[in-house]
C-alpha positions in Angstrom: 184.0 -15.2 -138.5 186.0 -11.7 -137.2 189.2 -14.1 -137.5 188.3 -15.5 -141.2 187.9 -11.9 -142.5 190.9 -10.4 -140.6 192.8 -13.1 -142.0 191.4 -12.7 -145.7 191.8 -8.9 -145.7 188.1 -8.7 -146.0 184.9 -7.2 -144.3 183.0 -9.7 -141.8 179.8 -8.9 -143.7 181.6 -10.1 -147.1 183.2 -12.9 -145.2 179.5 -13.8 -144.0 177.7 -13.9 -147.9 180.3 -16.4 -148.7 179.5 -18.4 -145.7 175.7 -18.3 -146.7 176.4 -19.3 -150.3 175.8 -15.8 -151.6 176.7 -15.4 -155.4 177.4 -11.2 -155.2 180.6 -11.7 -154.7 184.0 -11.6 -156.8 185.1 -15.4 -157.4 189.0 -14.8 -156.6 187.4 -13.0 -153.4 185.4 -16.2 -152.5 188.1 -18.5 -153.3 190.5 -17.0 -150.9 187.5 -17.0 -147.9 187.1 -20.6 -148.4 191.2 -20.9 -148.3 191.2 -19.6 -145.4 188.4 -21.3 -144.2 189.7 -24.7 -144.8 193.6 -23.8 -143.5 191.7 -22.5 -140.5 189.3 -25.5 -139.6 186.7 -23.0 -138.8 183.3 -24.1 -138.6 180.1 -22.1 -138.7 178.3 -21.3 -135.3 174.4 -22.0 -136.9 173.9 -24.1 -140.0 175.1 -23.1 -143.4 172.1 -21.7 -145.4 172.8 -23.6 -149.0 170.9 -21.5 -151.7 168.6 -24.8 -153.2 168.7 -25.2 -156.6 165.7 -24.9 -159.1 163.8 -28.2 -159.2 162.7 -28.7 -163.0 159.6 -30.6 -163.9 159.0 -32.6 -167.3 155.1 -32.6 -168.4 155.2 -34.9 -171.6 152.0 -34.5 -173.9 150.8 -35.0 -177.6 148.0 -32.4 -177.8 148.6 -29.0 -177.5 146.4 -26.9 -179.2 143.5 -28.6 -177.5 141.5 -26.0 -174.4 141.6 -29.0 -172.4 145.6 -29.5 -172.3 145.8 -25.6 -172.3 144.0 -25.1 -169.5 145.2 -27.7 -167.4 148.9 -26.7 -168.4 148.0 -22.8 -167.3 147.4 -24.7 -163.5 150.7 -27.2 -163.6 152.9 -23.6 -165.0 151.1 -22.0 -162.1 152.0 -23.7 -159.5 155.5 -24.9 -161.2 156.2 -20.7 -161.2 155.3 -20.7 -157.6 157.3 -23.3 -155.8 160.4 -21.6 -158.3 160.5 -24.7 -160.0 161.5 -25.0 -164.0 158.9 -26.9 -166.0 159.9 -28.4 -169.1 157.5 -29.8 -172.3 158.0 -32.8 -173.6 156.2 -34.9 -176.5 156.4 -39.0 -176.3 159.3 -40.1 -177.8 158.7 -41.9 -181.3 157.2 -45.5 -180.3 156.4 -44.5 -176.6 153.6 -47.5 -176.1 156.0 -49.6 -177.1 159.6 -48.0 -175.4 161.9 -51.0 -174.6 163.1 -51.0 -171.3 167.2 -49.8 -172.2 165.3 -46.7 -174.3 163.2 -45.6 -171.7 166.2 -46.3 -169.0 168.4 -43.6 -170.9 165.0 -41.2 -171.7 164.9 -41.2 -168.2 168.1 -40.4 -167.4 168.0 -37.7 -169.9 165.6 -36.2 -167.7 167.7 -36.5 -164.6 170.3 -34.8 -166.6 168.2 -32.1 -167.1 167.7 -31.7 -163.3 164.3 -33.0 -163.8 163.2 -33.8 -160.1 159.3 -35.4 -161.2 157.6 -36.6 -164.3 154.0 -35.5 -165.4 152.0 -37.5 -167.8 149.3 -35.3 -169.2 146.1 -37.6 -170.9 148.8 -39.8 -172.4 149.3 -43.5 -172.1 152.5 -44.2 -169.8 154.5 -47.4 -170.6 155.5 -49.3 -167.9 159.1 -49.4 -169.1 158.8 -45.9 -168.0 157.7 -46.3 -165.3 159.9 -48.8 -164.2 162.9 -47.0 -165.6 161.5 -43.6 -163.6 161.2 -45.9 -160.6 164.9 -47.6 -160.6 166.3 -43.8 -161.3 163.6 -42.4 -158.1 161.9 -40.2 -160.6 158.6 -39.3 -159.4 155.8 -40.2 -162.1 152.3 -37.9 -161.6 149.4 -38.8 -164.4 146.6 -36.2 -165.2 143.6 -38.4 -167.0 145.5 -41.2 -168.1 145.2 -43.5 -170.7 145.2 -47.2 -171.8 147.1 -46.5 -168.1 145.7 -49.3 -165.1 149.3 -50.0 -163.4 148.7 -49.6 -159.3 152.5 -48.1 -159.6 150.9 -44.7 -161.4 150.1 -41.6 -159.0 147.0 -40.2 -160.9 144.9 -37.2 -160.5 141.4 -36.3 -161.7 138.0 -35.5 -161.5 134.9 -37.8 -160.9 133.9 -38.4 -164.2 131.5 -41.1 -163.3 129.5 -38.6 -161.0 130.1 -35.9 -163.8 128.5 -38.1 -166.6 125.4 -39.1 -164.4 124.9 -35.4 -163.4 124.9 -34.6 -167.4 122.7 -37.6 -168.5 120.1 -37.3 -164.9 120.2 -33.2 -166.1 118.7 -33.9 -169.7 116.4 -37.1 -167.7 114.6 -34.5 -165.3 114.1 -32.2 -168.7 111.4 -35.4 -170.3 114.4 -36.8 -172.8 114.0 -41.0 -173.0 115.4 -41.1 -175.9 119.5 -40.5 -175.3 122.6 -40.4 -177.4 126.1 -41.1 -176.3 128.9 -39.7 -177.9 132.4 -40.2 -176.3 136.1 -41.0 -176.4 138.2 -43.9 -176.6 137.4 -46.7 -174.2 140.9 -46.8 -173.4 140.5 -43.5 -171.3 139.8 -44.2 -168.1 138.0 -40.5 -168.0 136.1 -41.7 -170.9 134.9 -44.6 -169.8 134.2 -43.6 -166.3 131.7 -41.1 -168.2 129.9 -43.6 -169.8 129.6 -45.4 -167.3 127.7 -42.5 -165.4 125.6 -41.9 -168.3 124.5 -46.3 -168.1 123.7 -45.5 -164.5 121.7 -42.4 -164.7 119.8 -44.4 -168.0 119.5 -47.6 -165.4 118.4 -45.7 -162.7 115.3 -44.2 -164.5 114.5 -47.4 -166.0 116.0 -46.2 -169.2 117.4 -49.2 -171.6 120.4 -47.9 -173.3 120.3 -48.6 -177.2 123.4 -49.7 -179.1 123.3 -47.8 -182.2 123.1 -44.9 -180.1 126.4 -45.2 -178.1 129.6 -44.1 -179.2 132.9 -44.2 -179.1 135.8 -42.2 -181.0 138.7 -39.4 -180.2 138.1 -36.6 -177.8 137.9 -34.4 -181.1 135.3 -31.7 -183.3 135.2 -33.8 -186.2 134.4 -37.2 -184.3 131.6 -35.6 -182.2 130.2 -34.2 -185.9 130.5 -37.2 -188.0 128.8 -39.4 -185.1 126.3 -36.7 -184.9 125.1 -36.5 -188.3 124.8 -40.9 -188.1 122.5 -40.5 -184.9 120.4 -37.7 -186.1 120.1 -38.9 -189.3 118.0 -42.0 -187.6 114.4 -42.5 -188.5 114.0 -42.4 -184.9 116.0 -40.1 -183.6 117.2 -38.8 -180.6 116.2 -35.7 -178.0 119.5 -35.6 -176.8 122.8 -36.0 -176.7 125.3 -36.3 -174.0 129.1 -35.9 -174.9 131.8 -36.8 -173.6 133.6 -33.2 -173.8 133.6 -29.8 -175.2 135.5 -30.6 -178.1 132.8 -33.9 -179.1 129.9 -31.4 -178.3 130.9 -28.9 -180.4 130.8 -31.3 -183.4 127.3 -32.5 -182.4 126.0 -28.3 -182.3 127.8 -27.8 -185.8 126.2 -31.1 -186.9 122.4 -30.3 -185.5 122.7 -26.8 -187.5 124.0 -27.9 -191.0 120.7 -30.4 -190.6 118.4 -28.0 -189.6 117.6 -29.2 -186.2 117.0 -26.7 -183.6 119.3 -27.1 -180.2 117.4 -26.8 -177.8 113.8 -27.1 -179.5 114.7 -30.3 -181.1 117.6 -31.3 -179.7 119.8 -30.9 -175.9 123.2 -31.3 -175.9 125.6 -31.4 -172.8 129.8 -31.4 -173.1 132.0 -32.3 -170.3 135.4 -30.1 -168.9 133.2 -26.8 -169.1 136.3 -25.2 -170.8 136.3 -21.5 -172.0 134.4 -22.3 -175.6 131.3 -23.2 -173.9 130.8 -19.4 -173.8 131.6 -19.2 -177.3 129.6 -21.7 -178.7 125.7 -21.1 -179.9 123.3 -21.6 -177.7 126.0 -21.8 -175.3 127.0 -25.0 -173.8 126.0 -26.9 -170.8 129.0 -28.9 -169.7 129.9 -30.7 -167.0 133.0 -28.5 -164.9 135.9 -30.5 -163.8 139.0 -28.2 -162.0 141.7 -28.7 -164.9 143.2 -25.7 -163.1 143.5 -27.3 -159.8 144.2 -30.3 -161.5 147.6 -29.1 -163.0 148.4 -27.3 -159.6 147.3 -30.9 -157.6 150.0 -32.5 -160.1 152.7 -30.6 -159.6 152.1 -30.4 -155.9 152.2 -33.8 -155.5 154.8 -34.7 -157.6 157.0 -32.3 -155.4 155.8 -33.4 -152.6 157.3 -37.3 -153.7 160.8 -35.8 -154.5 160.7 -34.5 -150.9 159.9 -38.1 -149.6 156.1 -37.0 -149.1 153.9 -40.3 -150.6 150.5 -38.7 -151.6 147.0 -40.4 -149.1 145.9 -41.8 -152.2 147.4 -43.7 -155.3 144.4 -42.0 -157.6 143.4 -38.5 -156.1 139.9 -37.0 -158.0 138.3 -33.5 -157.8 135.2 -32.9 -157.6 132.6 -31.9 -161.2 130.2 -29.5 -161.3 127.0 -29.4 -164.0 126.7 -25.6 -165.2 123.3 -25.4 -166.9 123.5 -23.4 -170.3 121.6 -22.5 -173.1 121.3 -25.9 -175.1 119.7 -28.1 -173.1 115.7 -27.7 -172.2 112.9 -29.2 -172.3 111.8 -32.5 -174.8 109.9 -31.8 -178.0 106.3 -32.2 -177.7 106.2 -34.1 -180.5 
């Protein structure tokens, strides 16, 4: 190195940052180190130290505003800021369901143009043009809470919402309720219907027979959880309570339960599910199942840099565990 700088006309310590891919110095400077580098045939004593490159993630989504998507992203930019990695928002292309294969093949490679280094899907629906298209180009494709999503080929991460809808519906069970509502999303959610699901088995288990008309099934939204709400309580016989399946449906069911008149809990207990920040907001406040959307969005990015460096995750569907935080508007069943 003493023999590159003497012959360059330069320090051995300015000689050295160009050797270690430094940027802080002057390009004509640089250029003729590496000439004389190369007319030399010197070669380095201990590795070269390359400075690596930001890796850039892509998180595609459709609903933003929502305190679910918001708090999950606050854990995915968490953890994107520290492994100094670029993270990108994307929204589904127009048609996503139904990409063709040549579409998402140059979507994808969009990505890679980008310097995109891992794809994740956040409580949308991925294609399997996609993910084929992501899998010839060696993209790395991470789902949070997928949906209308069963392909084995999808890494997914999230929490065990069967164990987190029979902790909701056995919570309101111990409290004397029989007679029990279900409000919840789309079928086509695997979250969503693992939920119900644990709802059926906490109803089963207590030898509970679960009633049609008072199941179901609509978009992780206020307005469904009200409009359902007002149907159900509106019943001749109606029910104690009602277990939703989020904060967002159980919000609805509170505003529908006051513009009727019905006291929550007196009359009426009503459990959500994600135990996002509005549960402290809402009144009585909300008992809600917690699932980690924070340490979700830091699992996805984790893993999903973990497969660009050629690490395959122990499991194809990775969950965190839920949590039942007891609130204000669930207690006890009327006593008449």
């Amino acid at each position: 190195m003493a023999d590159v700088a003497r012959l360059a006309g330069v320090s051995p310590a300015t000689a050295s940052k160009v050797l270690n891919g430094r940027t802080d110095v002057a390009a004509n400077t640089r250029d003729l180190i590496l000439r004389v580098i190369e007319e030399t045939g010197y070669q380095p004593t201990t590795a070269r130290r390359d400075v690596r490159r930001n890796q850039t993630l892509v998180t595609v989504l459709d609903i933003v505003e929502s305190r679910y998507a918001g708090t999950v992203l606050q854990g995915i930019l968490a953890a994107a800021t520290a492994a100094q990695a670029e993270l990108l928002l994307r929204l589904p292309p127009h048609g996503w369901s139904g990409t063709s294969r040549g579409a998402a093949r140059t979507w994808v490679e969009e990505l890679r143009a980008a310097g995109a280094v891992g794809l994740i899907a956040l409580a949308v629906a991925v294609p399997d043009s996609v993910l084929l298209a992501a899998q010839d180009a060696e993209l790395p494709a991470v789902a949070i809470d997928p949906i209308d999503t069963t392909d084995s080929r999808v890494v997914s991460i999230g929490s065990t919402n069967w164990a987190g809808g029979r902790s909701a519906t056995e919570h309101v069970i111990r409290l004397g309720h029989r007679r029990i509502a279900w409000i919840g999303g789309p079928l086509g959610s695997a979250p969503s219907a693992e939920r119900f699901h644990g709802y059926q088995a906490a109803l089963h288990s207590a030898g509970i027979t679960s009633e049609p008309v008072l199941i179901r099934h609509d978009t992780f939204s206020v307005e469904a959880g009200r409009r359902h709400a007002d149907e159900i309580l509106t019943l001749g016989d109606k029910p104690t309570a009602i277990v939703a399946g989020n904060d967002e449906i159980a919000v609805g069911v509170l505003a529908a339960a006051k513009e009727l008149g019905i006291a929550v809990p007196g009359e009426l207990s009503v459990t959500g599910f994600d135990d996002t920040p509005q549960t402290q907001w809402t009144t009585p406040r909300l008992t809600s199942v917690m699932q980690p959307l924070v340490g979700m969005g830091r699992m996805a990015v984790e893993t999903v840099l973990g497969m660009a460096a050629g690490v395959q995750p122990a499991s194809r569907h990775l969950q965190l565990a839920t949590t039942l935080n007891i609130r204000d508007s669930t207690g006890p069943v009327p006593s008449s």
